[in-house]
C-alpha positions as YAML, in Angstrom:
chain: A
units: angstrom
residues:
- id: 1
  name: UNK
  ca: [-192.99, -38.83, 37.25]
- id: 2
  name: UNK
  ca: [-192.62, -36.86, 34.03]
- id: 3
  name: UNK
  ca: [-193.78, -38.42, 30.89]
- id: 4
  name: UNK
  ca: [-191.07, -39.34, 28.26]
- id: 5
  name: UNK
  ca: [-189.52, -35.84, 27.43]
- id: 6
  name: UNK
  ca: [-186.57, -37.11, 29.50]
- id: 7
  name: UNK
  ca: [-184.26, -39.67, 28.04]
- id: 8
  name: UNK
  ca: [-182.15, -40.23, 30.59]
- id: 9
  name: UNK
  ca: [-185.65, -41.20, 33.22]
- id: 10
  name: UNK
  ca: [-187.31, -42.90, 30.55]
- id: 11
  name: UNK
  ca: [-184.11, -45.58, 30.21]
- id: 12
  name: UNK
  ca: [-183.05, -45.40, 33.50]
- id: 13
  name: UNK
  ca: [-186.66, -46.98, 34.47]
- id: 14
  name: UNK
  ca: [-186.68, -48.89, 31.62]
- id: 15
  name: UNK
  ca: [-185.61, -52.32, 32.15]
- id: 16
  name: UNK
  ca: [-185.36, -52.98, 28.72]
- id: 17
  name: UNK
  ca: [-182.52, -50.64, 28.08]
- id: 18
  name: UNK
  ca: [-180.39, -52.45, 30.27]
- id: 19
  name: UNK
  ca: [-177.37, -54.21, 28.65]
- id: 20
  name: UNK
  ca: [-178.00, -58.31, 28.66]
- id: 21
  name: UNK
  ca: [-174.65, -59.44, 27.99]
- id: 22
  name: UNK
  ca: [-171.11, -58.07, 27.78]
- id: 23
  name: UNK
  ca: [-171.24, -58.74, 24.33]
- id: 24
  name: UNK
  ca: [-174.44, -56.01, 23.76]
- id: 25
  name: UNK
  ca: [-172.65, -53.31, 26.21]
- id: 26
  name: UNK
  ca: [-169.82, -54.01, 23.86]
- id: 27
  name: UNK
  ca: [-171.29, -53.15, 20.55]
- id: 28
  name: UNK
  ca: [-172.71, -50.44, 22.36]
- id: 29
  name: UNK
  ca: [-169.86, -48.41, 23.02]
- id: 30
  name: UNK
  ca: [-167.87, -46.98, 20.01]
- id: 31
  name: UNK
  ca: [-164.02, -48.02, 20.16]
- id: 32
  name: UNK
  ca: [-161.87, -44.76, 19.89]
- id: 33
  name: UNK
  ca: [-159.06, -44.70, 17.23]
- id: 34
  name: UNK
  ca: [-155.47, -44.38, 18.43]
- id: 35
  name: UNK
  ca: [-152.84, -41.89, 16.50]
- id: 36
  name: UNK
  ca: [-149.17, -42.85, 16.90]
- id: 37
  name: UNK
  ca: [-146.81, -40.45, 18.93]
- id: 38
  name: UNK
  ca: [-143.86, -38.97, 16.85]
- id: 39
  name: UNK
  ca: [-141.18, -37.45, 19.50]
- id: 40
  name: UNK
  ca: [-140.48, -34.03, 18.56]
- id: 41
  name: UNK
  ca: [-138.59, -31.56, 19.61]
- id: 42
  name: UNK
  ca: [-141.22, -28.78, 20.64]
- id: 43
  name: UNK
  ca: [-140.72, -25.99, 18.00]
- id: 44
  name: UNK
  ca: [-138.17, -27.67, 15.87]
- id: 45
  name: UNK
  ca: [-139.84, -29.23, 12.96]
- id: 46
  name: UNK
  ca: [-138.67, -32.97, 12.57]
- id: 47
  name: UNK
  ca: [-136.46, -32.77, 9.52]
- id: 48
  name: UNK
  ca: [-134.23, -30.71, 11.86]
- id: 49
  name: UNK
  ca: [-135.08, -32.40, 14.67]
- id: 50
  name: UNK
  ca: [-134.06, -35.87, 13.15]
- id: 51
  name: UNK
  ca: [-130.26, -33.75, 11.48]
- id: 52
  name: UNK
  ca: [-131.70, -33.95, 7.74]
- id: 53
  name: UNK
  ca: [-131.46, -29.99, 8.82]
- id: 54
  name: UNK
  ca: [-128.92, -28.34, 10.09]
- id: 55
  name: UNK
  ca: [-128.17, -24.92, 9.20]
- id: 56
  name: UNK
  ca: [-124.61, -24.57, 10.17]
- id: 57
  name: UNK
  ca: [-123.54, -27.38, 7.89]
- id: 58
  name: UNK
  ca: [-125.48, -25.71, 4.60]
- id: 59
  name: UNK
  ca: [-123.92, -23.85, 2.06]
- id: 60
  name: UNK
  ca: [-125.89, -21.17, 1.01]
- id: 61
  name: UNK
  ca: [-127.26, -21.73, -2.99]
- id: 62
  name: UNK
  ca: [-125.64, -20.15, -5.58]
- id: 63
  name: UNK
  ca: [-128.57, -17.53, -6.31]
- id: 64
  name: UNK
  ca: [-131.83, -16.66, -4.42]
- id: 65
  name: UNK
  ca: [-129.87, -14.86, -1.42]
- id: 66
  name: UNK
  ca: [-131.60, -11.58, 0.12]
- id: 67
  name: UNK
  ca: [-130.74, -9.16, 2.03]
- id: 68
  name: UNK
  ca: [-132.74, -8.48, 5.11]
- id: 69
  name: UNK
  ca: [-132.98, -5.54, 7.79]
- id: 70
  name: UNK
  ca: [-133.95, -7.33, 11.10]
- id: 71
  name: UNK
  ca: [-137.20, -5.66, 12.61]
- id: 72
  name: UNK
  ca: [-136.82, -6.76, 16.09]
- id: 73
  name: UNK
  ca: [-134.33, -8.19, 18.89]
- id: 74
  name: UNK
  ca: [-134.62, -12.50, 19.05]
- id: 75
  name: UNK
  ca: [-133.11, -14.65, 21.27]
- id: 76
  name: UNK
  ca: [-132.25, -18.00, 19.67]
- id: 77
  name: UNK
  ca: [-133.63, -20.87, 21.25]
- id: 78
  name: UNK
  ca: [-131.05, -23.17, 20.74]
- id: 79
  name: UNK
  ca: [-127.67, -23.67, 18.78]
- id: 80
  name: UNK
  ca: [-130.03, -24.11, 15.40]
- id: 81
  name: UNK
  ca: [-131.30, -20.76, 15.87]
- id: 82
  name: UNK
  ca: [-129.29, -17.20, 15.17]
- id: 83
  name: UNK
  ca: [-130.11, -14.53, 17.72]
- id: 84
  name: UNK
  ca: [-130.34, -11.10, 15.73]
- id: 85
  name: UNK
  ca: [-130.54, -7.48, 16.92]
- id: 86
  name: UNK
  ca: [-132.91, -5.17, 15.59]
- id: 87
  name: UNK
  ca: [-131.74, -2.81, 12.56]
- id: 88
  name: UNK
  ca: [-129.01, -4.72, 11.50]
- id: 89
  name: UNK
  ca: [-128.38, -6.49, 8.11]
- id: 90
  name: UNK
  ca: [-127.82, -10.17, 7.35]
- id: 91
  name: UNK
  ca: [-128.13, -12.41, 4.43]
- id: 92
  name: UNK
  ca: [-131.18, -15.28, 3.95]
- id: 93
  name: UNK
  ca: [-131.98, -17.69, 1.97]
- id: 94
  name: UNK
  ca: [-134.32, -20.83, 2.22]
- id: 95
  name: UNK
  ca: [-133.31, -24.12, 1.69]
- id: 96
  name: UNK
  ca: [-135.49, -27.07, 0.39]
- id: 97
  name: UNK
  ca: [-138.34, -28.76, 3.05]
- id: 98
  name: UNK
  ca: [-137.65, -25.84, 5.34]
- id: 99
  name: UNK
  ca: [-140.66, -24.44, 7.29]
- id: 100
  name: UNK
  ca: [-142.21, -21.56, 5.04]
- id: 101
  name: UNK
  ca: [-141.86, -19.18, 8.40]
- id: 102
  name: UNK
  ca: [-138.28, -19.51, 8.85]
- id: 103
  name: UNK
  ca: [-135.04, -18.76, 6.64]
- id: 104
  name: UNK
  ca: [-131.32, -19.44, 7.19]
- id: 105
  name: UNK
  ca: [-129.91, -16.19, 8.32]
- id: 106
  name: UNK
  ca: [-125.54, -15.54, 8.18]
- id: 107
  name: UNK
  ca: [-123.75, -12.68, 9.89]
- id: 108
  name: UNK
  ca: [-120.65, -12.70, 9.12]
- id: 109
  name: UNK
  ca: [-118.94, -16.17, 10.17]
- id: 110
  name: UNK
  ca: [-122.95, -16.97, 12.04]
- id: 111
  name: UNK
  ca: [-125.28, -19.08, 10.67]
- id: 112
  name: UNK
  ca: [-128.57, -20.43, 11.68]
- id: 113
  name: UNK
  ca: [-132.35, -20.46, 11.33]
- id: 114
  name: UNK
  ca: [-134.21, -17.18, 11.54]
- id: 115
  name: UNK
  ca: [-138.36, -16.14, 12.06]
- id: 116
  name: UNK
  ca: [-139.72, -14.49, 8.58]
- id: 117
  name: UNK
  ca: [-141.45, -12.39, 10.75]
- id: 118
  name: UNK
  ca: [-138.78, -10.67, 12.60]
- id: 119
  name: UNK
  ca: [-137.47, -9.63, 9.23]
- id: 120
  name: UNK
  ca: [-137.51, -6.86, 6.21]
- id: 121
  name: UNK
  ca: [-136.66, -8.76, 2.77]
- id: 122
  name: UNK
  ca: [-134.68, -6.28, 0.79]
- id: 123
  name: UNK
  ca: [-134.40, -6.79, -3.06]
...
């Protein structure tokens, strides 16, 4: 038998370290805290998820439109989303408690939410 450098053989002999009621292996163990589930739609963030957002209703604002020069093909990912083509030109614009990494993106009579990343902001 080694001497007490090892916890777990030093209570597991121990007879003392043994719980005495349910009540003391209770208060032993911690309780773990529970977070509340939100359903989301995975990639859609929840003001669009829940309709507060939905591109193809907005009118774009009166000033703060851009040009932009689309850097790569993308493939929307659903009806929210505007699938673009690379080197060609459409208008964006962001609209209040949008996600920072996407804009609103028209094409003519198309409309609907575009990655920053995928795109060259013109002046």
């Amino acid at each position: 038998r080694f001497s007490g450098t090892f916890v777990g053989n030093a209570e597991s002999t121990s007879p003392a370290a043994a719980p005495s009621s349910p009540a003391v292996a209770a208060a032993a163990v911690p309780a773990v805290p529970t977070i509340p589930v939100v359903p989301t739609v995975v990639g859609v963030p929840n003001a669009v998820a829940e309709g507060v957002l939905n591109p193809s209703e907005v009118k774009p604002p009166a000033s703060g439109t851009r040009k932009a020069r689309v850097l790569y093909d993308y493939e929307a990912a659903d009806s929210s989303e505007l699938a673009l083509l690379a080197d060609e030109m459409i208008t964006v614009y962001s609209l209040p408690g949008m996600d920072p990494d996407w804009l609103i993106g028209e094409r003519g009579n198309q409309k609907g939410k575009v990655p920053v990343t995928y795109l060259e902001l013109l002046s």
